[in-house]
C-alpha positions as CSV (number, residue, x, y, z in Angstrom):
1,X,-30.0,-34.2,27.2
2,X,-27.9,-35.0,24.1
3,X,-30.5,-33.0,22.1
4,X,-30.3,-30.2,24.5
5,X,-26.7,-29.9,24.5
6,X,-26.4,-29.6,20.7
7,X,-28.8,-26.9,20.7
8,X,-27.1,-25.2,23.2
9,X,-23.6,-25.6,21.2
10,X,-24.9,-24.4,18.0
11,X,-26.7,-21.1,20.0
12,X,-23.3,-20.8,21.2
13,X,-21.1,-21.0,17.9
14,X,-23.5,-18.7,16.4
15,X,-23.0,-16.4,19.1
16,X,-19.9,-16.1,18.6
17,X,-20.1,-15.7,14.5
18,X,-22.4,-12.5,15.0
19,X,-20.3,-10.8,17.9
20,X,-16.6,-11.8,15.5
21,X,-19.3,-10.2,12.7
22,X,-20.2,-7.3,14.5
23,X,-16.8,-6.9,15.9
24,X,-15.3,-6.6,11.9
25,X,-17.9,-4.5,11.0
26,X,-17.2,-1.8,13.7
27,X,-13.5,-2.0,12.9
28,X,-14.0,-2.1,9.3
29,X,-16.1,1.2,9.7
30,X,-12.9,2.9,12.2
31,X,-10.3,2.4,9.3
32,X,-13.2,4.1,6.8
33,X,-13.1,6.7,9.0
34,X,-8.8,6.8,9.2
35,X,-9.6,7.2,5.3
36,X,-11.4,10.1,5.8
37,X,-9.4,11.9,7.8
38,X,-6.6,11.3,6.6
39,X,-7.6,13.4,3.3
40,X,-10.2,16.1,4.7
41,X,-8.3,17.4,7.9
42,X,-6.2,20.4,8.5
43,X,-3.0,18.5,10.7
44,X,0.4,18.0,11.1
45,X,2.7,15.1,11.8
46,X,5.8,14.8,13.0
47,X,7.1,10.9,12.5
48,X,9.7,8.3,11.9
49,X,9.8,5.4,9.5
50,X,11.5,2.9,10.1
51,X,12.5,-0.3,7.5
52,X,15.5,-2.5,7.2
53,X,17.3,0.6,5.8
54,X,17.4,2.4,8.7
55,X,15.2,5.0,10.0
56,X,13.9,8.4,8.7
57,X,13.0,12.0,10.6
58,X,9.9,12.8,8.7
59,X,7.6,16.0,8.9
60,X,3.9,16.0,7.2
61,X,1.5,18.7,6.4
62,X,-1.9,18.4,5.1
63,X,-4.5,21.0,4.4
64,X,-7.9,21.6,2.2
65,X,-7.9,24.6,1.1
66,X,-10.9,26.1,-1.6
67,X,-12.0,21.6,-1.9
68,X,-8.2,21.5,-3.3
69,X,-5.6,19.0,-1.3
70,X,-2.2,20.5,-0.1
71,X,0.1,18.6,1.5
72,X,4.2,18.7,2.2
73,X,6.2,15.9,2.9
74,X,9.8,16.9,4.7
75,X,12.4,15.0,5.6
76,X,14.0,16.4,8.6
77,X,17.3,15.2,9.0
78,X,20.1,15.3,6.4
79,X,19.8,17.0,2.5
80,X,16.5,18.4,2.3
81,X,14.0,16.1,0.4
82,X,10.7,17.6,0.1
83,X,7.5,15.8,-2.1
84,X,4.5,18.6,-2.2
85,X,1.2,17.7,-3.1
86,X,-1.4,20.2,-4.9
87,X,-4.5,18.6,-6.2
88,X,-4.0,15.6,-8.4
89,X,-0.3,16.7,-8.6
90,X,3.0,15.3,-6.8
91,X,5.7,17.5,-7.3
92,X,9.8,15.8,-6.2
93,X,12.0,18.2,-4.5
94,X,15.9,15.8,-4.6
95,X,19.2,17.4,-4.0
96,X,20.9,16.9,-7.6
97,X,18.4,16.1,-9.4
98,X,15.7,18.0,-11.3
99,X,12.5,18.8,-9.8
100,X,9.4,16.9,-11.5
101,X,5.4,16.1,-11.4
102,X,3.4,13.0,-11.7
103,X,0.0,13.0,-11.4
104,X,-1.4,11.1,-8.4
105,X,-4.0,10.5,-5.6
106,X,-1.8,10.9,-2.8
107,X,2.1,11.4,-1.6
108,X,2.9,7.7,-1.1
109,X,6.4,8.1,0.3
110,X,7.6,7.2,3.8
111,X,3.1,7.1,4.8
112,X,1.4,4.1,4.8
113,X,-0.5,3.5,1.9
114,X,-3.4,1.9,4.8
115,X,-4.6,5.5,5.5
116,X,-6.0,6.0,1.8
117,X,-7.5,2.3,1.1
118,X,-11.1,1.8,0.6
119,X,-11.9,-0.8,3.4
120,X,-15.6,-1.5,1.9
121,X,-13.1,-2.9,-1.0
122,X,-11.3,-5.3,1.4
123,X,-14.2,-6.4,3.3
124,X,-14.9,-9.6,1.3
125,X,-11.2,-10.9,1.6
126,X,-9.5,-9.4,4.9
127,X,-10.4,-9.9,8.3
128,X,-10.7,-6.3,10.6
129,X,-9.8,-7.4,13.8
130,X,-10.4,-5.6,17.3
131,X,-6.9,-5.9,19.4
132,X,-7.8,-3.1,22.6
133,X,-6.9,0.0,23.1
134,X,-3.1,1.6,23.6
135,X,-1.3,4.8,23.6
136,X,0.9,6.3,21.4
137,X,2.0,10.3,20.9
138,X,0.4,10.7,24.8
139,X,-3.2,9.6,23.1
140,X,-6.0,6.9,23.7
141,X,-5.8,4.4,20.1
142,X,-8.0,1.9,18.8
143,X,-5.8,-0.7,17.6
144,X,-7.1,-3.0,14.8
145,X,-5.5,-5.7,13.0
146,X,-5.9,-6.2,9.1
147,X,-5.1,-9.4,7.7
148,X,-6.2,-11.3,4.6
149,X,-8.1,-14.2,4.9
150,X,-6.5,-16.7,2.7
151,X,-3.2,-16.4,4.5
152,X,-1.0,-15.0,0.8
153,X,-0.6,-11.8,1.8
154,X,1.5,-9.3,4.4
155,X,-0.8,-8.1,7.4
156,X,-1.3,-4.9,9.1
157,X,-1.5,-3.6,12.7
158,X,-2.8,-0.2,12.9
159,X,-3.2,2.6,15.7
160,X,-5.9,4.9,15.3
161,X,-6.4,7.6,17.0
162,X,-9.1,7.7,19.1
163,X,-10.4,11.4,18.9
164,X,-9.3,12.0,15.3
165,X,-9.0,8.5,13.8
166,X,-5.6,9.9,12.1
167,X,-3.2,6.7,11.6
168,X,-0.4,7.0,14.9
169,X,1.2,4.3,13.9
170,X,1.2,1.6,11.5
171,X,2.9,-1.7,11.5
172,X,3.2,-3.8,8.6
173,X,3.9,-7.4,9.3
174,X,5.4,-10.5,7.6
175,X,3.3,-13.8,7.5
176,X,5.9,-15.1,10.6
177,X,4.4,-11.9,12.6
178,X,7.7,-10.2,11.7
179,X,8.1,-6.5,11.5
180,X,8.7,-5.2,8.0
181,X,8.3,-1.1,8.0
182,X,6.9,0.9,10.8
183,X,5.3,3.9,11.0
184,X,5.2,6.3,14.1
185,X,4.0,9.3,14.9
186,X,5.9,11.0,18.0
187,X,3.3,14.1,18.2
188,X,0.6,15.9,15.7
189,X,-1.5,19.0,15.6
190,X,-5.1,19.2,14.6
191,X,-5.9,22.6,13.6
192,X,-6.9,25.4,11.2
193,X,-3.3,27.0,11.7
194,X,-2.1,24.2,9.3
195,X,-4.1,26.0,6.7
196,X,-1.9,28.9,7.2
197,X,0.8,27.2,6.7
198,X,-0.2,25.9,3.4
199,X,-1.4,28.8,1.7
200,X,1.9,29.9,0.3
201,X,1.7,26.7,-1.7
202,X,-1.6,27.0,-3.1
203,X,0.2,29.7,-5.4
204,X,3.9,28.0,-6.1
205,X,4.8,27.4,-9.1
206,X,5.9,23.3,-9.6
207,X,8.3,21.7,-11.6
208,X,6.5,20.7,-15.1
209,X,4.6,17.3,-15.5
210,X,7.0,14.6,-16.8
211,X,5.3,12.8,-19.5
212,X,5.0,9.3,-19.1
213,X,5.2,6.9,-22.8
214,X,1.8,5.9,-23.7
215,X,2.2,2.3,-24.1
216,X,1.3,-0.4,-26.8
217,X,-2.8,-1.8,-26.4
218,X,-1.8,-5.4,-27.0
219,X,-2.7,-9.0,-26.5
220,X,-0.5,-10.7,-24.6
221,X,0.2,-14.6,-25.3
222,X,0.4,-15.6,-21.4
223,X,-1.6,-14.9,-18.3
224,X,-1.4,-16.2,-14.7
225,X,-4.1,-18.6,-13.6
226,X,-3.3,-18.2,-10.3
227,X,-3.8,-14.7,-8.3
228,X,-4.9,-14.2,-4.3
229,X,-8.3,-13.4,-3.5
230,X,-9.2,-9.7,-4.5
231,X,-6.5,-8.9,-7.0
232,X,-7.6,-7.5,-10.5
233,X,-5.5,-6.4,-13.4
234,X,-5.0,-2.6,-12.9
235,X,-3.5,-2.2,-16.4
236,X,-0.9,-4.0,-18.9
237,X,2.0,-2.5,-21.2
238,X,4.6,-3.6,-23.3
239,X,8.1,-1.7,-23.6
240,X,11.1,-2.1,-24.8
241,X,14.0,-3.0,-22.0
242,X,16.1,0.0,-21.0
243,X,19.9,-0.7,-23.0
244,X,18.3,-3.2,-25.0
245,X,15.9,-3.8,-27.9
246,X,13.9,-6.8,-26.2
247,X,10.6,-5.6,-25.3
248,X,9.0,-6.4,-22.0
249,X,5.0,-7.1,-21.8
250,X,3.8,-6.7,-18.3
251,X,0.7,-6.7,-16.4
252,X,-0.1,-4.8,-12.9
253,X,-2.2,-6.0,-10.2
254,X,-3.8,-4.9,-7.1
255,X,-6.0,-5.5,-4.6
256,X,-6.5,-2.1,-2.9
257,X,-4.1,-2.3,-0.6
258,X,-1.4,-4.1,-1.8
259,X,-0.1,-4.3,-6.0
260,X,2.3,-6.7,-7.7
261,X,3.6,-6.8,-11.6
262,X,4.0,-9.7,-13.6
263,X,6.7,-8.9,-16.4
264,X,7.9,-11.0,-19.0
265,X,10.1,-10.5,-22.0
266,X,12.7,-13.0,-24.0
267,X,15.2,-15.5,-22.0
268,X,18.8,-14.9,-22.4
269,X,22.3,-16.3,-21.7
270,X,22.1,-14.2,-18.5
271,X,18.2,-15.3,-17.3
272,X,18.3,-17.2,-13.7
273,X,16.3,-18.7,-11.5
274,X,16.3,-16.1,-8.3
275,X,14.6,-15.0,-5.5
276,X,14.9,-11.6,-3.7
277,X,13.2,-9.5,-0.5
278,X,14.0,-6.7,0.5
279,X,11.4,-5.4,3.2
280,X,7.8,-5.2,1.9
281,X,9.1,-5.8,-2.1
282,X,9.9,-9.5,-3.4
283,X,11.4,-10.8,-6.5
284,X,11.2,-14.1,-8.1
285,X,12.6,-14.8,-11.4
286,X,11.7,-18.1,-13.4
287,X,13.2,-19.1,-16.5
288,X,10.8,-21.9,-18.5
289,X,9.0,-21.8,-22.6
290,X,12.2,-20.1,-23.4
291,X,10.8,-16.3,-21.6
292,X,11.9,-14.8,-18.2
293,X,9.0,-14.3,-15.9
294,X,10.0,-12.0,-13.1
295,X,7.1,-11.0,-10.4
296,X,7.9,-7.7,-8.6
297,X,5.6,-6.9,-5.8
298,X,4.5,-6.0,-2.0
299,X,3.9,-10.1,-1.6
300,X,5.4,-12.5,0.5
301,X,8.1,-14.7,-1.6
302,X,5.8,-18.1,-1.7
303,X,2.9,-16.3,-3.2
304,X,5.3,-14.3,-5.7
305,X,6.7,-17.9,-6.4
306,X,3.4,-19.6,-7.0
307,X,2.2,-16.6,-9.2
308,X,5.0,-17.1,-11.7
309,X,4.6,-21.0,-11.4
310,X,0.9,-20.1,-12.6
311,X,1.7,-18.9,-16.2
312,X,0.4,-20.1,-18.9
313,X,1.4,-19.5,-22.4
314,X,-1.1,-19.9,-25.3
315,X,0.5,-21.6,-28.7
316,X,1.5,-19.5,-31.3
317,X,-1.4,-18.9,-34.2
């Protein structure tokens, strides 16, 4: 009987591994899908964002028109702040300031960055969990929960549409299940008429491409030997400080989803030990082998803390 009740109980627990398995599988492949078509459909949003700031009246266009990307970001309410996208270019649109390009993948502002991530990347270190189905915008949403599986990271709750698989709404939460930012969609079009829309930018002419300083390929001295499952260095630069002539060496990280800095440059009078959050962005400064170490990231403030704790310095040649 013993016997018989142990095979039962292992049947059981591996039951339940394959249908949590399959379950993560089939959500991972719904937020692929969000990726897709979130940069090959013709649609319209209207939304709000909403952070510890306050909250914003957004509107957002996206087209593909001849395999090129067009897109318009709008805020609604207020001076009119507008972020175009054509191609690999983002062009700024500020009252009193003047207009620029930067090259990038994607308008990042006020949409959450979940919509463009590469789940296949994630799948070894976050969890896709199934939560049911909901409405939101008057639709039927597939509601999935992102969170990383060593427990050092910021978590996601998304809405997916269930026709479309366009993001509805996106929830990003602290580790206490606290709500950081939100993103919600109150109603969206799916359509070719969006195209239409767009064409008129297809032939604008933008603001020219600010240049960014190429910076120093260097060695650095120091490296963390600490760092959350999934992250890789991205890239490292050194620069001098704005004001001053100390340089600062620094190192970016990212997992796919979510990216971090480590920057370090001399210790003065004026170095502190500090920690600061404000919504999604932490920063910890340490002071120790006479350098500053300040982490700047999207990370919870005991991982920032335990990544600066984690530097090492090598001795001088």
């Amino acid at each position: 009987m013993k016997q018989l009740w142990c095979a039962m109980s292992l049947m059981a627990g591996t039951l339940f591994f394959s249908t949590n398995a399959l379950a993560d599988t089939a959500s991972g492949a719904l937020l692929q899908q969000m990726n897709a078509a979130s940069q090959s459909l013709n649609y319209e949003l209207a939304f709000i964002s909403i952070n510890k700031q306050g909250v914003e009246s957004l509107r957002y266009r996206h087209a593909v028109l001849n395999n090129t990307p067009l897109a318009q970001l709008l805020q609604m309410d207020g001076p009119r702040r507008e972020v175009v996208q054509r191609g690999s270019e983002i062009s700024y649109f500020e009252p009193g300031l003047e207009p620029f390009t930067l090259n990038g993948e994607y308008i990042v502002d006020s949409l959450p960055s979940l919509a463009y991530t590469d789940f296949k990347r994630l799948a070894p270190y976050y969890d896709f969990i199934p939560v049911g189905r909901n409405r939101i915008a008057d639709r039927l949403c597939e509601v999935i929960r992102v969170v990383a599986r060593d427990g050092t990271r910021y978590s996601y709750i998304a809405w997916l549409d269930s026709e479309t698989h366009l993001p509805l709404r996106v929830d990003l939460l602290d580790r206490d299940g606290e709500t950081l930012e939100q993103f919600r969609v109150i109603s969206f079009t799916v359509n070719q008429q969006v195209e239409g829309m767009m064409q008129n930018l297809a032939k604008a002419s933008l603001p020219p491409l600010l240049s960014v300083p190429a910076s120093d390929n260097v060695n650095f001295n120091w490296a963390p030997t600490w760092l959350p499952q999934g992250f890789s260095e991205v890239s490292k630069s050194r620069r001098p400080l704005p004001g001053v002539e100390l340089p600062i060496e620094s190192r970016l990280y990212s997992d796919g989803l979510f990216s971090f800095s480590v920057n370090i440059n001399r210790a003065t009078s004026a170095s502190a030990e500090q920690t600061l959050r404000t919504g999604r962005r932490t920063v910890n400064t340490s002071v120790r082998n006479n350098a500053e170490i300040t982490v700047v990231g999207e990370l919870p403030p005991p991982t920032a803390k335990r990544i600066a704790d984690s530097i090492k310095f090598k001795a001088s040649q």
